[in-house]
C-alpha positions in Angstrom: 93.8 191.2 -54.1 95.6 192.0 -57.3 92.9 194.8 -57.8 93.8 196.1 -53.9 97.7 196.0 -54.7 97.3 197.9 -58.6 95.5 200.6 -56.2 98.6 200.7 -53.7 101.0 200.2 -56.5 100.2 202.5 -59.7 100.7 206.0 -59.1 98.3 206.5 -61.8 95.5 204.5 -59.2 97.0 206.6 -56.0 95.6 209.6 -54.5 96.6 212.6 -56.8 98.3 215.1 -54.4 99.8 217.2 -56.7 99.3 221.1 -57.1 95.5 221.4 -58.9 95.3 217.3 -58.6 97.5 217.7 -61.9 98.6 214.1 -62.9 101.9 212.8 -61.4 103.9 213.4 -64.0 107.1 211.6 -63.8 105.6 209.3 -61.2 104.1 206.8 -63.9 105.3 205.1 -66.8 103.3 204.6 -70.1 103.1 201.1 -68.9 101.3 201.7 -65.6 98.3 203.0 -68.1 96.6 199.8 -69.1 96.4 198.2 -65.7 95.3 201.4 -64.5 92.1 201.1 -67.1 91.6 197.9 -65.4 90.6 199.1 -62.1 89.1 202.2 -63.7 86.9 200.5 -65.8 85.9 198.0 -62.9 85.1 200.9 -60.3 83.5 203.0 -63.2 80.8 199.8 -63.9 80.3 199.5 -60.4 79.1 202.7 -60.2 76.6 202.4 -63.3 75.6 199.3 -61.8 74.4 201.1 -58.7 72.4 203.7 -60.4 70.8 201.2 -63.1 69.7 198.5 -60.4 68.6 201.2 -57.6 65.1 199.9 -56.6 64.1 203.4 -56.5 62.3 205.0 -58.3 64.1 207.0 -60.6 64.6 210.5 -59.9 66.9 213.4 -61.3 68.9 213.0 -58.6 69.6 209.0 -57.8 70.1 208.5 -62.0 71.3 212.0 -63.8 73.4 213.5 -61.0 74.4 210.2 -60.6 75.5 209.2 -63.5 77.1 213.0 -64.0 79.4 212.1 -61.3 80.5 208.9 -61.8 83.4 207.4 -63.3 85.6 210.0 -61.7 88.6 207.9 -61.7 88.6 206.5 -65.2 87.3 210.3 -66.2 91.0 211.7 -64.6 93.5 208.3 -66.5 91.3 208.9 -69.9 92.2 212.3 -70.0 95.8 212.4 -69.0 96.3 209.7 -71.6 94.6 211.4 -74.7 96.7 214.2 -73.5 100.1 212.6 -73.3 99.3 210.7 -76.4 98.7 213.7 -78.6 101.8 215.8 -77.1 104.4 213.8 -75.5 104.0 210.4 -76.7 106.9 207.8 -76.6 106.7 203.8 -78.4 105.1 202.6 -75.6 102.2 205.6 -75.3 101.5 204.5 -78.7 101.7 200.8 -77.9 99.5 201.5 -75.0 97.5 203.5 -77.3 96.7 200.6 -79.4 95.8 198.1 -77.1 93.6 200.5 -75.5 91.5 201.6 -78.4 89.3 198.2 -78.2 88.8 198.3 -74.7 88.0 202.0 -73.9 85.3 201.8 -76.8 84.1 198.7 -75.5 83.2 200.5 -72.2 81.6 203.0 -73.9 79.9 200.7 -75.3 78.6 199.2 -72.2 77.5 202.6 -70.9 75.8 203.9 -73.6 74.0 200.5 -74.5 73.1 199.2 -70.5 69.3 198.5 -71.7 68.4 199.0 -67.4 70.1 201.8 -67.0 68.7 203.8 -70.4 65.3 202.6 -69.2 65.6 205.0 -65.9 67.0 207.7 -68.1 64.4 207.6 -70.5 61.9 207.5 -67.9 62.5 210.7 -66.9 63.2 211.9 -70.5 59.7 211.1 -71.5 58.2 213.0 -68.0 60.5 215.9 -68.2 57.9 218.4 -68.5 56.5 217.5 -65.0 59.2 217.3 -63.0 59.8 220.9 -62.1 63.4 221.1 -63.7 64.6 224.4 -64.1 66.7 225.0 -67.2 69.8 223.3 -66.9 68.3 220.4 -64.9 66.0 220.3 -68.3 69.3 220.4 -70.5 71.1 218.2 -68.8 68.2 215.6 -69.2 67.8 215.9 -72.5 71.4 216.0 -73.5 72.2 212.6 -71.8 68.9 211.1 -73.5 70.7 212.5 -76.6 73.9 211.2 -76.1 72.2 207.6 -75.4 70.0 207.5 -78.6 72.9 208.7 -80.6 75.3 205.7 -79.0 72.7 203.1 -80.4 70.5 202.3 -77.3 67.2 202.3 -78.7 68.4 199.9 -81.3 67.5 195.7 -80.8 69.5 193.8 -79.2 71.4 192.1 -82.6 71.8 195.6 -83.8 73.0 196.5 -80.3 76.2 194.1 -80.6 76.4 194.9 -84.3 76.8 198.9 -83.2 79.6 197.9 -80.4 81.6 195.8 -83.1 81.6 198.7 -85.4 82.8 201.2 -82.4 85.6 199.1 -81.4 86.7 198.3 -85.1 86.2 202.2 -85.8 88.5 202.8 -82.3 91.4 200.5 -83.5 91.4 202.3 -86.8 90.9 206.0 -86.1 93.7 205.6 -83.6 96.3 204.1 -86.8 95.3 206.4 -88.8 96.8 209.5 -86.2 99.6 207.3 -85.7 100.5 206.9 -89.4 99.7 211.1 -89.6 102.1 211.6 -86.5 105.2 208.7 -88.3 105.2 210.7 -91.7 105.5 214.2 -89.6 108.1 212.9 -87.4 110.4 211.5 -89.7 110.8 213.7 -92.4 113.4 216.6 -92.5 114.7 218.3 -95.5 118.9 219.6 -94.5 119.6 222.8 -96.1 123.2 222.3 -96.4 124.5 225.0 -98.3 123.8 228.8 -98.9 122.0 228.1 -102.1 119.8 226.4 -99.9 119.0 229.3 -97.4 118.5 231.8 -100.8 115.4 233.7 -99.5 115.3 232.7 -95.8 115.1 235.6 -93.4 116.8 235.9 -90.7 114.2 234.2 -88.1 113.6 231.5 -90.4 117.4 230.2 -90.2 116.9 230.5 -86.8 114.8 228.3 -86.0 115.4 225.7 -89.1 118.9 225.5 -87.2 117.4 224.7 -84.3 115.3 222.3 -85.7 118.4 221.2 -87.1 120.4 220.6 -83.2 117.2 219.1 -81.8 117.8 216.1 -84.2 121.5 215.7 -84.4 122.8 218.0 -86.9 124.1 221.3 -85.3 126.5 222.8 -88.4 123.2 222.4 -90.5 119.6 223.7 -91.3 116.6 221.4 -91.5 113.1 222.1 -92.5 110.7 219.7 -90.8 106.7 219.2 -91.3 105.8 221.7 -88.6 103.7 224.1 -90.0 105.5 227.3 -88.3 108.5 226.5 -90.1 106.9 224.1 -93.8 104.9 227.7 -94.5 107.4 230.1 -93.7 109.7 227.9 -95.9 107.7 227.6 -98.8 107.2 231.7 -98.5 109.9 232.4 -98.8 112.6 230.0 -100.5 113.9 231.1 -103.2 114.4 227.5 -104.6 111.3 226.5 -106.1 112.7 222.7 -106.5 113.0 222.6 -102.4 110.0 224.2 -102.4 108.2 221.4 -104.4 110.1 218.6 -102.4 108.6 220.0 -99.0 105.0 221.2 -100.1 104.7 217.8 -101.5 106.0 215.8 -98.7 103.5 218.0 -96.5 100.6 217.1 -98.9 101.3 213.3 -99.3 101.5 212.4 -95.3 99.7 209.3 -95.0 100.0 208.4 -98.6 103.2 206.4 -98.9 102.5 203.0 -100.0 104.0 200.5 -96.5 103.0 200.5 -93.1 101.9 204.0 -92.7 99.5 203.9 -95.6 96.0 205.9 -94.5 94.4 205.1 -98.1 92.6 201.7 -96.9 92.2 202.9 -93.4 90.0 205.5 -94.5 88.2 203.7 -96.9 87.5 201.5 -94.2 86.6 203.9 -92.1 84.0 205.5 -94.2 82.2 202.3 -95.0 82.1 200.8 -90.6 80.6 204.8 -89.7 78.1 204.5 -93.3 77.1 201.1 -91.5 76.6 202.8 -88.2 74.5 205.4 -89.9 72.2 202.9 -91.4 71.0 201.0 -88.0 70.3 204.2 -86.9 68.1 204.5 -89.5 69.7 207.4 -91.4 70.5 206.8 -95.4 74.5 208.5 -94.5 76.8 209.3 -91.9 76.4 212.9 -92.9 72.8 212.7 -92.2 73.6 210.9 -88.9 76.2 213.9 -87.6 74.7 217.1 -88.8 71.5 216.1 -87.6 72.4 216.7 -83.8 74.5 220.4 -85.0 73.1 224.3 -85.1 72.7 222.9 -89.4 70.6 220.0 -89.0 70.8 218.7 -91.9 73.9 218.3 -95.0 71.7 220.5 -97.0 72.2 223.7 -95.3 75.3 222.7 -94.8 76.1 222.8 -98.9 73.9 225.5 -99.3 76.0 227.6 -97.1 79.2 226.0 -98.7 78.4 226.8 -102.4 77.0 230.2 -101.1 80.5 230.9 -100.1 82.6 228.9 -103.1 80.5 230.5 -105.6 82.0 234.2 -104.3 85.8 232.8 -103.3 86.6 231.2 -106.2 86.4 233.7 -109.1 88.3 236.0 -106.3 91.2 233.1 -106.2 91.3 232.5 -110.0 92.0 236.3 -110.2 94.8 235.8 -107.5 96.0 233.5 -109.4 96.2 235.8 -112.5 98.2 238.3 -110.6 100.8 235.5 -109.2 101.3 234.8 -113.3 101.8 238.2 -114.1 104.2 238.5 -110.7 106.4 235.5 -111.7 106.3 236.5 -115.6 107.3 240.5 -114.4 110.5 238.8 -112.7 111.5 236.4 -115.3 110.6 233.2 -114.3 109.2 231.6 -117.2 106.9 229.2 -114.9 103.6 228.2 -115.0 102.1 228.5 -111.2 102.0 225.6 -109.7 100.9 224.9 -105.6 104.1 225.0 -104.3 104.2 228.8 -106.0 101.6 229.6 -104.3 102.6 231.5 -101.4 106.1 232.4 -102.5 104.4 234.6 -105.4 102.1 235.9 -103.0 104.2 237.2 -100.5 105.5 238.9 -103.3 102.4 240.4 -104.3 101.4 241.2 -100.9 104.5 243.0 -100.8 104.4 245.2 -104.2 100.6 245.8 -103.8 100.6 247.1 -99.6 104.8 247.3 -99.6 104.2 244.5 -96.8 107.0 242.5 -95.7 106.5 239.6 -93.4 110.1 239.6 -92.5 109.7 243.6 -91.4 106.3 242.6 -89.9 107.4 239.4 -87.7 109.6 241.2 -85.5 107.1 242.8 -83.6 105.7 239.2 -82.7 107.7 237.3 -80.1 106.0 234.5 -78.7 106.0 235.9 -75.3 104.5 239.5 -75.9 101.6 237.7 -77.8 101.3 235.9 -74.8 100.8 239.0 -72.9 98.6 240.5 -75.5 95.7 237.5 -75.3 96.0 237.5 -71.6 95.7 241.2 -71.2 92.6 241.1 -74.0 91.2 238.2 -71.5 91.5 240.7 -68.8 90.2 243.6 -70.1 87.0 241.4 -71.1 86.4 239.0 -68.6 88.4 240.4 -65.3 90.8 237.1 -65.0 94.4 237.4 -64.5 96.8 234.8 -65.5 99.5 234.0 -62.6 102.6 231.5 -63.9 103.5 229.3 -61.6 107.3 227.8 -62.4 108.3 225.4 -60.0 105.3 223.1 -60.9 106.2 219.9 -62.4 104.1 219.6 -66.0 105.2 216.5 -68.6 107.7 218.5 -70.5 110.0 221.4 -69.6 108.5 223.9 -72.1 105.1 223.4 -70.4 104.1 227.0 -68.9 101.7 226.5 -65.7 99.2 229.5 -64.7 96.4 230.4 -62.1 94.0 231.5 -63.3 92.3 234.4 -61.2 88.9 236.3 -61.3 88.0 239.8 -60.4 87.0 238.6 -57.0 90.9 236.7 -56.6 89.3 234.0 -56.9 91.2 230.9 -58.4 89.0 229.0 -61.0 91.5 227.4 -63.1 94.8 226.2 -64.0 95.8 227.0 -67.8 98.6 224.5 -69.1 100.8 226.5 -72.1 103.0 224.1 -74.6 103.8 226.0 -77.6 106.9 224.5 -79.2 106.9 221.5 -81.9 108.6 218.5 -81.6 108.7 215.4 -83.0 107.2 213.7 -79.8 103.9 215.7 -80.2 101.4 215.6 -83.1 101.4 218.6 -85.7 98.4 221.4 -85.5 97.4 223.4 -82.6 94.2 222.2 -80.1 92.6 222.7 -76.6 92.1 220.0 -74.4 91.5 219.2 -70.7 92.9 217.5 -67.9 89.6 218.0 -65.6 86.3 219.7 -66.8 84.6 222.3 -64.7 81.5 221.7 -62.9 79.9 222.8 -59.5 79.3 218.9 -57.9 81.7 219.8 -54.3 83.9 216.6 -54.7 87.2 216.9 -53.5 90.8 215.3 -54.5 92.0 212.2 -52.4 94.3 215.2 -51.1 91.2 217.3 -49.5 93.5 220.2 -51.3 91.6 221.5 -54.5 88.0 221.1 -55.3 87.9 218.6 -58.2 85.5 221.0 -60.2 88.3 222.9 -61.0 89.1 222.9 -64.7 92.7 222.5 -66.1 92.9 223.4 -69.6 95.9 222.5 -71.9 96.5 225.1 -75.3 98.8 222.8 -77.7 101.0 224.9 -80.4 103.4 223.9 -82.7 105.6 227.1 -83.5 109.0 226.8 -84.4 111.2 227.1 -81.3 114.3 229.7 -82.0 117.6 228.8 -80.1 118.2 229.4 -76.5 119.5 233.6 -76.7 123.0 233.6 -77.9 124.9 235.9 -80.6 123.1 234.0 -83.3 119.5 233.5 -81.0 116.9 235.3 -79.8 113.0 235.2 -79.0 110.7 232.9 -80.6 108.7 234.7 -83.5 105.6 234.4 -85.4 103.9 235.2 -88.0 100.9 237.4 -88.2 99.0 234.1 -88.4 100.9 232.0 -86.0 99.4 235.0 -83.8 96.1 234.3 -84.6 96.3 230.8 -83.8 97.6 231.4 -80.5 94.5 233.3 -79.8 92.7 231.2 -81.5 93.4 228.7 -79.3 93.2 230.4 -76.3 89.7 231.3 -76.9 88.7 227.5 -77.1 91.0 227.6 -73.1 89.1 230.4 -72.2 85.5 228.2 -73.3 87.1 225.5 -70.9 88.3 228.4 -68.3 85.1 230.3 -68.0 82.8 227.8 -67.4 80.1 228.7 -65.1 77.8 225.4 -64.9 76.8 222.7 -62.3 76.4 219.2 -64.1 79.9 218.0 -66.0 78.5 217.3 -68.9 77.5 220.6 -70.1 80.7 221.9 -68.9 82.8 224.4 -71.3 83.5 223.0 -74.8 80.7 220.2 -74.5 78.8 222.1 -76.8 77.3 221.2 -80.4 80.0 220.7 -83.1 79.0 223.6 -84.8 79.2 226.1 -81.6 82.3 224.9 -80.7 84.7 227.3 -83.1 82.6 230.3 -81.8 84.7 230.9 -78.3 87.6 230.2 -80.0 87.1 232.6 -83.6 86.0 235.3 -82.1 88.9 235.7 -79.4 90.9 236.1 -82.8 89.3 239.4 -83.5 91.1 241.3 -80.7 94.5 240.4 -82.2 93.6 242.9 -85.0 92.7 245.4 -82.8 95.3 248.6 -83.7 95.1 249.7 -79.2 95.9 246.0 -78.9 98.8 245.7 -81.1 99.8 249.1 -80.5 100.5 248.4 -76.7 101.7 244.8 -77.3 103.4 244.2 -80.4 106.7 245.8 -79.9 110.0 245.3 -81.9 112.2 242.6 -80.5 115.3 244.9 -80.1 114.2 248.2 -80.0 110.9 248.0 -77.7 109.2 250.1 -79.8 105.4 249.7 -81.0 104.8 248.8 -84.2 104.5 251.7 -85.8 101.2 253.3 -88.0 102.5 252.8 -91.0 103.1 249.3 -90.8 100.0 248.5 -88.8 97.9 250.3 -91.8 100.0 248.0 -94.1 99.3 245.2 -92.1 95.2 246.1 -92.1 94.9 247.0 -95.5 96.9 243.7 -96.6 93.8 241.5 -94.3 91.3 240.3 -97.1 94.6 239.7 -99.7 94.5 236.4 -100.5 91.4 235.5 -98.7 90.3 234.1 -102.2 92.8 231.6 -101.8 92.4 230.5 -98.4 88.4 230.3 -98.5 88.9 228.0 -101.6 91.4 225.5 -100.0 89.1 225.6 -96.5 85.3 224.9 -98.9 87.0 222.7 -100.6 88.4 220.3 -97.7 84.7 220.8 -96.3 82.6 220.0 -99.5 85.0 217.1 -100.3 84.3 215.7 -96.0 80.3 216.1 -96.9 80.4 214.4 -100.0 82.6 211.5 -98.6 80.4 211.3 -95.5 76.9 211.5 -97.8 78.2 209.0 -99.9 76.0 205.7 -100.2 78.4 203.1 -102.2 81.0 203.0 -99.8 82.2 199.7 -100.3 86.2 199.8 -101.1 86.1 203.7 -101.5 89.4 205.0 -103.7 89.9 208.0 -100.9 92.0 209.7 -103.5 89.8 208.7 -106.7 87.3 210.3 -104.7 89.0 213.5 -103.7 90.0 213.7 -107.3 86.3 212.9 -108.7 84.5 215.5 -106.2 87.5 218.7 -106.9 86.9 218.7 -110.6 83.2 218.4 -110.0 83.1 221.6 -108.3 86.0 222.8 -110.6 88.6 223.2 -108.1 91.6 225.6 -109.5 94.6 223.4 -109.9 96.8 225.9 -108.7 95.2 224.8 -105.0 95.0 222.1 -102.9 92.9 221.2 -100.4 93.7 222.7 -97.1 94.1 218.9 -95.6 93.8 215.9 -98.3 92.0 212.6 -97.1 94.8 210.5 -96.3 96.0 213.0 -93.5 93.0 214.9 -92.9 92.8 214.2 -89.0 89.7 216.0 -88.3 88.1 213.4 -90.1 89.5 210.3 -89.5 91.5 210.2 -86.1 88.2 210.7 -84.1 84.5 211.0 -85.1 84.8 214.4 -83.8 85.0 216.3 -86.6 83.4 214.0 -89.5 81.1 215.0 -92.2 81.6 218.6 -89.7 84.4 220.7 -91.0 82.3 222.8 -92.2 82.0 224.1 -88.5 84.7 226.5 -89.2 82.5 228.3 -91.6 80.0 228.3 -89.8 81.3 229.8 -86.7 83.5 232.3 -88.8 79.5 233.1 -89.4 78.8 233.7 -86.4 82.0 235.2 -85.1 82.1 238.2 -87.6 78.6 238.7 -87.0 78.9 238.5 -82.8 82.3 240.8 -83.0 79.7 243.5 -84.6 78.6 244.3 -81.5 81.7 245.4 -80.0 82.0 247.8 -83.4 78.3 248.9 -82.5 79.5 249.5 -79.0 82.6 251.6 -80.0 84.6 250.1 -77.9 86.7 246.3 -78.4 86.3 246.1 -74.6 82.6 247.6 -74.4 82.1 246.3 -70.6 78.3 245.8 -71.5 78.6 243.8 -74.6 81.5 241.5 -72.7 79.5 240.8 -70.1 76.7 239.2 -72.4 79.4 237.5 -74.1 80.8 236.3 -70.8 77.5 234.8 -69.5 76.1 233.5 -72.7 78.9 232.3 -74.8 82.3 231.4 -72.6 80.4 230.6 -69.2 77.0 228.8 -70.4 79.0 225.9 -71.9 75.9 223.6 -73.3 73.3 224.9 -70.6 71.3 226.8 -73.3 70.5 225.6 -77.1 73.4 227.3 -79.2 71.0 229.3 -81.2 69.1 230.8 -78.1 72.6 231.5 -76.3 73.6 233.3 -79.5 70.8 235.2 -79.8 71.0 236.2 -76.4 74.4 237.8 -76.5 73.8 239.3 -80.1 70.3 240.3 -79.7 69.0 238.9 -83.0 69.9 235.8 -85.2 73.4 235.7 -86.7 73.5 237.0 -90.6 76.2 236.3 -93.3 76.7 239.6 -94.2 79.6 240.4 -92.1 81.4 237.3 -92.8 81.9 237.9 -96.7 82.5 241.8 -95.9 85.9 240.5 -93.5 86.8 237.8 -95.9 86.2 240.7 -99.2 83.6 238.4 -100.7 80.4 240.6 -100.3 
């Protein structure tokens, strides 16, 4: 009865028949989310329970289909809370956050551990080779066996319940460890009150540090908060190096401050529960345990490719660093460069060395013609056309809704857009999903839209300038706010463009490793001089950016690259050593990070690009553990793959796009990463091109 009534009750439970089957939103509360795991979880087992105890025998159909296609329900909840959670969360998102952590990992736990149902799967796992799968059938087998193994199911019973423990402890933790992240984001702000305080700021960057300012209650003032799209402008630019200081460091030390958002012994613990995890799967390290199921394989060729690169970056940083020196001694600042100097000293630099101004530069990026720009690029390479759609309801009102349409006007996604920061929404910039895409013909409870249909969510945090007024205008970004739009939208596209049958090997569902490929190599059409030549246009004239400045803008690419290689190696060499580690027991994150920088001599001038106590990718998901390397890796793969456009002579070579179409942004995980590669590039990626973009051959 009470399960009947949650169903007739909880709009979250009801029969989605919204535009898309998009969530409700502003139907349900945060609370109507736990109940709704409830049923979810209930109907979800009911359907396992089916497929393990069918007295068939098992078949591809009546066990992997099967199990592909259940757990519908709790699939559509799961992911409209990890989405709300991340980008409009509220007290009680995050209270329901909590007290769902130990619950949806103890489901998980049940799946992935059901001894009866793993026996049918296995079954067929260990007779794939006569059952007359084609490819993807033979993927999809193979991936799920995977996915089993790796969630402990061939372990003994006692090691079973062990494994689970350590899952639900890791859940609860991960999950305070993004909330402490989010707390020290949200609450700082630094008020520039006076017009010393503004010495240096351009005009854009006032802008939007006063809006900043009205959004939290302070409209005759300026505030600089810990978005990134207005921290790095900031630090560019400021003229007061003791502001500087106050916000790099605040930016640096998130998660850090002794009290209730304190990530030091969260972390600690979390190394030590995944090392545990590790070892009753019969690996000596958690490193050993994630790579080995990535393109790598193993942590070894994951350093080796590390210290292949460190070894070229950092002599090219410490001679950056020389030139800052000589740039802060030539204007009479008797300073020793420290990391807050950093950029300020190399926009200055970058200016006397390619006479390029960022400030000159940024006005030719407003948000919205760079939004035009990556979905003309998506057009001219994969024939879709974006269609916004404005009177349909999203979860916040800067939420930007689109078809999205093939050549053949076909519609075969929806493409959510939220680009602004606020203090509601966690800092960086991700992809995510409301529904993956696959071609099982289930419908919504509405009969309106297949259920197959993918909606894809790009989160951005740029700095929102005020609504258009004498002192407003458009939002603008940097050169490489630009690229993280696109960025971004690549990963959408990877989610957009899938072309597969069976859910799980759907878009992003790739290997760790493969993942940044979609998503790095969209980046390279931002550079593209026809590209920005049509799209970026001055704010108030309308005129394209002009040759000079877009030769500037070229030739000042591979400045600083030095720099920004070391702070990226270094966050990934310090995430493999802290994941390899075997002596985990009451870890001193910060001893450690300390410990591992001078052992690969680390410039003090530089920090690493995210420091242990915030460093998300790690720690507030398994996601990305003992793997940020993957960035590298792809940035491999993605110079090497954009070759073949240059080969081509054309950025839009129809050949080469539709290889890259069909084997890289529509194959999602239907094909082995290496062998999809391989297929669109015609040979096995090399290294070469990488160093030559970055200036480190």
């Amino acid at each position: 009865m009470d399960t009947l009534i949650s169903k007739t009750t909880n709009p979250l439970l009801r029969p989605w028949t919204t535009p898309y089957g998009l969530p409700p939103f502003g139907e349900f509360a945060a609370e109507d989310f736990v109940p709704a795991f409830s049923v979810a979880f209930d109907a979800h087992r009911d359907e396992l329970a089916a497929i393990a105890n069918n007295t068939a025998e098992a078949t591809f159909e009546n066990t992997l289909v099967a199990f592909d296609r259940c757990g519908r329900l709790l699939n559509r909840i799961e992911l409209a809370f990890e989405n709300l959670t991340a980008s409009e969360t509220s007290p009680a998102l995050q209270a329901a956050e909590r007290d769902m952590a130990t619950p949806l990992a103890a489901h998980g736990n049940a799946i992935y551990m059901n001894a009866t149902l793993f026996r049918r799967i296995d079954q067929l796992f260990q007779k794939r080779q006569s059952l007359n799968l084609n490819a993807e059938q033979m993927r999809l087998t193979e991936r799920v066996h995977t996915d089993f193994v790796r969630a402990g199911a061939r372990l003994a019973p006692a090691e079973k319940a062990r494994y689970g423990e350590l899952t639900e402890q890791l859940a609860v933790l991960t999950t305070q460890f993004s909330q402490n992240v989010l707390a020290d984001e949200a609450t700082f702000q630094m008020v520039l009150a006076t017009a010393a305080d503004l010495a240096g700021l351009p005009a854009s960057l006032r802008a939007a540090a006063r809006q900043a300012a009205i959004e939290r209650g302070l409209p005759e003032a300026y505030v600089i908060t810990l978005s990134r799209s207005l921290l790095m402008p900031f630090i560019t630019m400021s003229d007061r190096r003791d502001l500087r200081e106050i916000a790099y460091q605040a930016w640096t030390q998130r998660g850090e401050h002794a009290g209730a958002h304190d990530n030091r012994i969260i972390a600690s613990r979390i190394i030590q529960l995944r090392h545990e995890q590790a070892t009753l799967q019969g690996y000596q390290n958690y490193a050993e345990y994630s790579v080995a199921d990535n393109m790598a394989a193993t942590p070894n060729a994951v350093n080796d490719l590390l210290m292949q690169v460190w070894a070229r970056a950092k002599p090219k940083a410490l001679l950056e660093r020389d030139a800052l020196q000589a740039m802060a001694l030539s204007l009479g600042h008797d300073i020793k460069i420290k990391a807050w100097d950093w950029h300020y000293y190399a926009e200055k630099v970058r200016l006397a060395r390619y006479d390029f101004d960022a400030s000159v530069v940024k006005p030719y990026f407003s948000l919205d013609r760079m939004v035009d720009a990556m979905f003309d690029c998506a057009h001219r390479l994969f024939g879709i056309t974006m269609v916004l759609k404005p009177d349909i309801k999203t979860y916040h009102a800067d939420v930007k809704v689109y078809e999205v349409i093939n050549a053949n006007k076909k519609l075969i996604g929806v493409f959510l857009h939220d680009n602004f920061a606020r203090a509601t929404k966690r800092g960086g910039a991700w992809m995510n999903l409301y529904r993956y895409q696959s071609g099982i013909a289930v419908s919504t409870e509405s009969g309106a839209m297949p259920c197959t249909l993918p909606i894809v969510v790009n989160n951005n945090n740029f700095a929102k300038a005020p609504a258009a007024n004498a002192n407003g205008g458009p939002t603008l970004l940097s050169f490489d706010d630009a690229r993280t739009l696109f960025h971004e939208f690549g990963h959408g596209l990877h989610g957009l463009l899938s072309n597969v049958e069976y859910e799980r090997l759907g878009g992003t569902r790739v290997l760790r490793d493969f993942v940044e490929l979609p998503s790095q190599l969209f980046e390279h059409w931002l550079s593209e001089p026809e590209v920005l030549k049509q799209h970026a246009r001055h704010i108030e004239t309308n005129e394209p950016i002009t040759d000079e400045i877009l030769a500037r803008l070229q030739a000042a690419r591979q400045f600083n690259q030095g720099f920004e290689t070391v702070e990226f190696v270094a966050s990934a060499l310090v995430d493999m050593a802290l994941h390899s580690a075997t002596e985990v027991n009451d870890i001193d994150i910060t001893a450690f990070e300390t410990a591992q920088l001078k052992r690969i001599g680390m410039p003090n001038e530089i920090s690493m690009r995210h420091r242990l106590p915030h460093f998300n990718h790690l720690f507030s998901s398994p996601a990305y553990a003992a793997g940020y390397y993957v960035y590298l890796w792809a940035e491999v793969l993605d110079a090497d793959g954009y070759q073949a456009f240059v080969e081509a002579g054309n950025p839009f070579d129809p050949v080469v796009a539709s290889r890259l179409l069909k084997y890289i942004y529509a194959s999602g995980n239907t094909i082995p990463p290496m062998q999809a590669y391989e297929a669109f590039r015609g040979r096995a990626p090399s290294v070469d091109a990488m160093l030559k973009k970055k200036g480190l051959a």
